[in-house]
C-alpha positions as CSV (number, residue, x, y, z in Angstrom):
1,X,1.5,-15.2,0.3
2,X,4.1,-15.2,-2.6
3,X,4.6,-13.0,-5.1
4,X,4.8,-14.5,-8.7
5,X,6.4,-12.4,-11.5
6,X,6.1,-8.7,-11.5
7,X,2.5,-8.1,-11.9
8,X,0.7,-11.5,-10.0
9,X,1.0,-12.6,-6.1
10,X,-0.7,-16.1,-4.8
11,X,-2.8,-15.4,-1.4
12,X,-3.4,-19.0,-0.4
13,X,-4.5,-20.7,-3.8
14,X,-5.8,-16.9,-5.3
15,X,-4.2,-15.4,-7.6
16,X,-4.1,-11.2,-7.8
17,X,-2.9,-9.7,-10.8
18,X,-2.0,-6.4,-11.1
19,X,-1.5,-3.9,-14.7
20,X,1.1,-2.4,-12.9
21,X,4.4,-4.3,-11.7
22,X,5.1,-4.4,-7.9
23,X,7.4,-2.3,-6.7
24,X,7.0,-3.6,-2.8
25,X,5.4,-5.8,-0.4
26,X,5.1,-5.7,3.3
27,X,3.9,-8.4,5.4
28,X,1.5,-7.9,8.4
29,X,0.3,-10.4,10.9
30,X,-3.2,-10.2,9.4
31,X,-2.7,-8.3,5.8
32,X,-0.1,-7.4,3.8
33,X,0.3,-4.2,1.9
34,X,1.2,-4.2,-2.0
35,X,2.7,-1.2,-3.4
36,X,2.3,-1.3,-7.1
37,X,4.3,1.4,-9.2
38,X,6.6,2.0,-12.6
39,X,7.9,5.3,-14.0
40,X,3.8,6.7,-14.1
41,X,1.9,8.1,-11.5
42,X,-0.4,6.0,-10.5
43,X,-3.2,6.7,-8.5
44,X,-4.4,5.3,-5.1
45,X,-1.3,2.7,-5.6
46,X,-1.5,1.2,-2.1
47,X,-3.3,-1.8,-1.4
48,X,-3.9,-4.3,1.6
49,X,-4.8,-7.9,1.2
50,X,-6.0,-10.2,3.6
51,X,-4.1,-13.6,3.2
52,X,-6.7,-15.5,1.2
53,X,-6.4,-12.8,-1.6
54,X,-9.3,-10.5,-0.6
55,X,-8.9,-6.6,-0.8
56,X,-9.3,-4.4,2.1
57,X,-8.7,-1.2,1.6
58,X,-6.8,1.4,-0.9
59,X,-4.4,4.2,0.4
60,X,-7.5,6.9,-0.6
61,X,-9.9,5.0,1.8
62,X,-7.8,6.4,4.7
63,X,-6.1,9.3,3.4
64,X,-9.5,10.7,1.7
65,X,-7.4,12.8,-0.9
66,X,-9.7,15.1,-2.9
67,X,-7.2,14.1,-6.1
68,X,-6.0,10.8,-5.5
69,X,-2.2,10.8,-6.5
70,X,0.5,8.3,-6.6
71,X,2.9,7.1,-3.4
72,X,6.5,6.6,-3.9
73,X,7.5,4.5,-1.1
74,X,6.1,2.2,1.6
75,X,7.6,1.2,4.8
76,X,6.8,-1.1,8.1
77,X,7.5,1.0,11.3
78,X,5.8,-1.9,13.5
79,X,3.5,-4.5,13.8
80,X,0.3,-1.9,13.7
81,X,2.0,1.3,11.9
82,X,2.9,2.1,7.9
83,X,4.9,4.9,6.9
84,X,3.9,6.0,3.3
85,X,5.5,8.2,0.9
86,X,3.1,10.4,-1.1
87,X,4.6,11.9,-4.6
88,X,3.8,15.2,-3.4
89,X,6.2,15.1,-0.8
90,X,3.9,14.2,2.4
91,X,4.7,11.2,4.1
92,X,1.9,9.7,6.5
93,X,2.3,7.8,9.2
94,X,-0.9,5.3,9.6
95,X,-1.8,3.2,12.3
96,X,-3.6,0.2,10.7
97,X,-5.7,-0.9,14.1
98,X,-7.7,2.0,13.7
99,X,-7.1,2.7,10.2
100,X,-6.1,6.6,10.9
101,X,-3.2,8.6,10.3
102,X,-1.1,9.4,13.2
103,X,1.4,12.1,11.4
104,X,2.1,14.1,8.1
105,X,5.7,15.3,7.9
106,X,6.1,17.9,4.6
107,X,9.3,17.0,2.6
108,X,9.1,20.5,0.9
């Protein structure tokens, strides 16, 4: 996997494009995670990737928000877990094995 530009990433010979530039990516064993954001909110702006460009899942498949909103931040606490940061001020902790959220901390 290698990100091209701002807005394009090659998985293996596929190219992903994006509308919306890249603000981060983090690399898994068996995914990686592609934070895409500018000065908007963006909804559901998490994605993970297999590494032959398919999509797996967006944050909202795991979070199940009843108003999808945008994420601020993403960050890799181990090889299974991702901390995200929701615009809102929630930051989930999700364990990717199982695909469930382990714990919500409230900023405000």
């Amino acid at each position: 996997m290698k990100q091209i530009g701002e807005k394009q990433i090659d998985a293996n010979g596929v190219l992903i494009n994006f509308e919306i530039s890249i603000k981060k990516i983090i690399e898994y064993d068996n995914c990686f995670i592609v934070l895409i954001r500018e000065r908007k909110e963006i909804p559901n702006n998490i994605i993970a990737y297999d590494y032959y460009g398919n999509e797996l899942w967006k944050i909202n498949d795991i979070v199940r928000a009843k108003i999808s909103r945008g994420y601020d931040d993403i960050e890799k606490m181990s090889n299974n877990m991702l901390k995200t940061y929701y615009e809102l001020g929630i930051v989930y902790e999700i364990d990717l094995d199982c695909m469930k959220i382990t714990n919500e901390t409230y900023m405000r």
